[in-house]
C-alpha positions as CSV (number, residue, x, y, z in Angstrom):
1,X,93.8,127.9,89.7
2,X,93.3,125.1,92.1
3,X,96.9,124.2,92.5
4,X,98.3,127.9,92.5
5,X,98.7,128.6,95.8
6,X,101.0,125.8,96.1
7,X,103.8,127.2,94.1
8,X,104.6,129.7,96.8
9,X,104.9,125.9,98.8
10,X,107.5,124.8,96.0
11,X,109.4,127.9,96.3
12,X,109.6,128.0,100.1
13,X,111.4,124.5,99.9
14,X,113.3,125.4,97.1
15,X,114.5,128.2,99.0
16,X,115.7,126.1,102.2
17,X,117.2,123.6,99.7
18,X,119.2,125.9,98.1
19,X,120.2,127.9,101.6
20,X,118.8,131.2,100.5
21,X,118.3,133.6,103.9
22,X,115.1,132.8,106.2
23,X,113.7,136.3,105.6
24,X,112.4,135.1,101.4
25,X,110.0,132.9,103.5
26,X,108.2,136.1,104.3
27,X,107.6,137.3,101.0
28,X,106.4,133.8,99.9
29,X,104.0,133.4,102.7
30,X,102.9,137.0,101.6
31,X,102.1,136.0,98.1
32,X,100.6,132.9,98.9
33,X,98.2,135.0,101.4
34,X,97.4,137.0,98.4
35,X,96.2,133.7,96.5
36,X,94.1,132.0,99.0
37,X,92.7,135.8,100.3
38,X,89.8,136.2,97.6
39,X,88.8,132.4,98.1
40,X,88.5,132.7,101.6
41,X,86.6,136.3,101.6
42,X,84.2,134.6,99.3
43,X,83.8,131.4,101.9
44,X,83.1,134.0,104.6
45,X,81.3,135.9,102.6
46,X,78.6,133.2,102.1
47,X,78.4,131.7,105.6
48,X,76.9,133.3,108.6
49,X,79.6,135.0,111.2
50,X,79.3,136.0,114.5
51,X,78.6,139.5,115.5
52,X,82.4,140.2,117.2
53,X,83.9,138.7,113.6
54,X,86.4,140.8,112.3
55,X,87.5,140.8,108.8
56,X,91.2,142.3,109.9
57,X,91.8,140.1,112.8
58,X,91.3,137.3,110.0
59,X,93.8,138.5,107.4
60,X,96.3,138.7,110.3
61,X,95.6,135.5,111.4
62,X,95.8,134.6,107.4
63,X,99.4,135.9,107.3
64,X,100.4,134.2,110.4
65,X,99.1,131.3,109.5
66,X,100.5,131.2,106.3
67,X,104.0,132.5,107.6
68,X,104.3,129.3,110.0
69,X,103.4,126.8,107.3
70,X,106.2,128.0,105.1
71,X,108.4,128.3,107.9
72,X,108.3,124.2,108.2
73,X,108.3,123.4,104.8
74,X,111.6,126.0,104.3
75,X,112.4,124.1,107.4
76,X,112.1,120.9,105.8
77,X,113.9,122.1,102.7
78,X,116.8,122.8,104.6
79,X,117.1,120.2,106.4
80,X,116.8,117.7,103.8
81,X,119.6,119.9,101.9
82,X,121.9,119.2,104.9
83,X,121.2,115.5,105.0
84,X,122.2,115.5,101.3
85,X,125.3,117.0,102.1
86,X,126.5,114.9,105.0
């Protein structure tokens, strides 16, 4: 379970290896947001938070966050595809 979450990594570069359309990176960062969700509610769970702290704001922020790491690494994949190719 500790390595899970990066699958939906492997698959992002995978992706922009193989040339596949920008928009799979979505669904990717979706699933690994579903994976690292529960582990961080727990965190949260057990550590004090500020009165204004608001439990939506943070799954946004989640899915954002997890949508611009996948971006690079589909990045990476697609550059390093194009280096192989020229």
């Amino acid at each position: 379970m500790k390595f899970l979450p990066y699958l939906p990594l492997i698959a992002s570069f995978i992706l922009g290896y193989l040339g596949y359309p920008f928009g799979l990176v979505f669904v990717a960062a979706i699933v690994s947001t579903l994976l690292l969700f529960p582990k961080r509610r727990l965190q949260l769970r057990n550590q004090p938070q500020a009165p204004d702290r608001n439990m939506m704001l943070d799954g946004a922020f989640l899915i954002v966050q997890q949508t611009l790491i996948h971006f690079v690494v589909f990045a990476l994949g697609l550059f390093l595809m194009r280096m192989m190719a020229g």
